[in-house]
N, C-alpha and C positions, 0 to 999 in steps of 0.2 A: 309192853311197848314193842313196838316192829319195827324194827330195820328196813330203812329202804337201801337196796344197794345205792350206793354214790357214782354215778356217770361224770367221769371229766369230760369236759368240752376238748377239743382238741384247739390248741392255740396258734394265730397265726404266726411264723417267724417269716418273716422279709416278704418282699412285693414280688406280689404274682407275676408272671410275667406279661397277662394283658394291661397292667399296669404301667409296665417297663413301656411298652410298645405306645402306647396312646402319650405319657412324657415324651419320647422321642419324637413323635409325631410333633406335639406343641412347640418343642424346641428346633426341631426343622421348618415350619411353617413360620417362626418367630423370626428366624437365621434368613430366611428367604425374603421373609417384607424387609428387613433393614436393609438385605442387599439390592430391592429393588428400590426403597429411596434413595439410597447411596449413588445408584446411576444415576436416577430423576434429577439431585441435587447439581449432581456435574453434570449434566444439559442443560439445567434452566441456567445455570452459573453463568455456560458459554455465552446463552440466550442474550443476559443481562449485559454481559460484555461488551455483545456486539450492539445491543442496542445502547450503551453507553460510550462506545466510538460514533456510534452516528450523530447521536447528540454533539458531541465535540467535535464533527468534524462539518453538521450543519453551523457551529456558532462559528469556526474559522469561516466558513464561507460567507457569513452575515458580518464576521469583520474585516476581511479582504471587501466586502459592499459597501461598507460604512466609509472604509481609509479613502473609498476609490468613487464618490460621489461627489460631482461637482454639482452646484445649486443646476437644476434648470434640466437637468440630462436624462438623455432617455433611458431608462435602466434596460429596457428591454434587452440588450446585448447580453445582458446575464442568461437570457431563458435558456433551459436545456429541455426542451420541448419533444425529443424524438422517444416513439414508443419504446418500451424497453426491450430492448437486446441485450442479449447473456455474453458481456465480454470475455473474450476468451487470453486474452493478453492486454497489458496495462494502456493506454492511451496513449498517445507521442506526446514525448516535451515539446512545450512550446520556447523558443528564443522571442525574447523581446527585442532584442538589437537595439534597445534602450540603456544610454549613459546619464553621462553627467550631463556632455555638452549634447545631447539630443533625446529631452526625458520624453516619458512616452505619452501621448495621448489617451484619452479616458477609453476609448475602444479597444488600443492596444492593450492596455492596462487590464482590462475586463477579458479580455481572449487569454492573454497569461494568466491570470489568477483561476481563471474556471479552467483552463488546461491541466494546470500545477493541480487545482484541487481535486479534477475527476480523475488525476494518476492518485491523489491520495486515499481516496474514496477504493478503487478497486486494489491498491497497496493492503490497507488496513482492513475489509472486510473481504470473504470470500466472494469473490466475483462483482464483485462492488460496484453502483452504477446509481445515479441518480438521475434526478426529472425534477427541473426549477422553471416555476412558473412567475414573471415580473408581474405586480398593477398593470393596469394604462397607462400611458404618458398621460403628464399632468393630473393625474387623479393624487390628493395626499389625504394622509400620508404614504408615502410609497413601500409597499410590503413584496415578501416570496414567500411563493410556497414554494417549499423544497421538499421532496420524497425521496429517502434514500432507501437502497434497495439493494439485497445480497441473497446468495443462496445459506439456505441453514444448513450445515452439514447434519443437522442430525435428522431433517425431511428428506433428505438429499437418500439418507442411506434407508430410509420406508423403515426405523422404528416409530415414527410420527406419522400415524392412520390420518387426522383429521386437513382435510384442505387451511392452505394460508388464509383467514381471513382478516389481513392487514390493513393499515390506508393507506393502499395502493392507489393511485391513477386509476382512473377509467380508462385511457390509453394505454398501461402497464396492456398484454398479454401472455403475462407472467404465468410458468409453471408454479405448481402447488408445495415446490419447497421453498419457493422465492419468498422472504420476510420483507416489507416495509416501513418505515417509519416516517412519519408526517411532520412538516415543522410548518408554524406561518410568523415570518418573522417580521419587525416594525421594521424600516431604516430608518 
């Protein structure tokens, strides 16, 4: 019988080091997507914010319309019709110079509430600015469309490549960080 000499294999102990290198890889490239949802999550956050102030601040302006409609009246006085301009400072208060013993007229009435509410619109959103469009007189039911309208701070600062496309006005000639939000409301 013949002996074959016996060859050990030589055996691995611990990880190579293009092992070590390609794990770290995975774990950096792992570390960097969370951290890029992590921003995403807190900008669309803001997103949602601001588009959930518009919401509530078009329903106060459909219930300041609702308080402030007599049968028969022409709504038009609500329209805020001029193309959009990027305000740079809040809108002047308006005075009613309405009391007890001299309450105010439905005009009057309509001039303050859209005054009071275009200072709350740019108050509440970044540069804040709307465009309200009445019915016809005599056409019902009487509806607006209301587009409210702010800059996004995070187009503002060019991490957001793609243009606004909002439902802006076709009067809007809004820059491409400007967001809109559309209402069409019953009264």
């Amino acid at each position: 019988m013949t002996r074959t000499p016996h060859t050990t294999m030589p055996q691995q102990r611990g990880a190579t080091l293009i092992e070590v290198l390609v794990s770290i890889l995975l774990l950096s490239l792992g570390v960097l997507a969370m951290a890029a949802m992590q921003a995403n999550a807190v900008q669309y956050g803001k997103t949602s914010e601001f588009r959930s102030l518009a919401t509530l601040l078009a329903n106060d302006l459909a219930d300041r319309m609702r308080a402030n409609h007599p049968s028969g009246a022409d709504m038009s006085v609500y329209n805020l019709t001029d193309a959009y301009k990027r305000l740079t400072s809040a809108p002047a208060e308006a005075a009613t110079g309405c009391d007890a013993k001299h309450p105010c007229s439905f005009p009057e009435m309509a001039a303050f509430d859209l005054a009071q509410w275009r200072r709350n619109v740019f108050n509440q959103l970044p540069a804040g600015t709307a465009y309200v469009s009445m019915s016809a007189a005599g056409v019902k039911p009487v509806t607006a469309d209301i587009w409210i309208a702010w800059t996004d701070p995070a187009s503002a600062s060019g991490s957001e490549k793609t243009p606004a496309v909002d439902a802006c006005p076709s009067t809007f000639k809004q820059p491409d960080e400007v967001r809109c939000v559309y209402f069409h409301i019953v009264l």
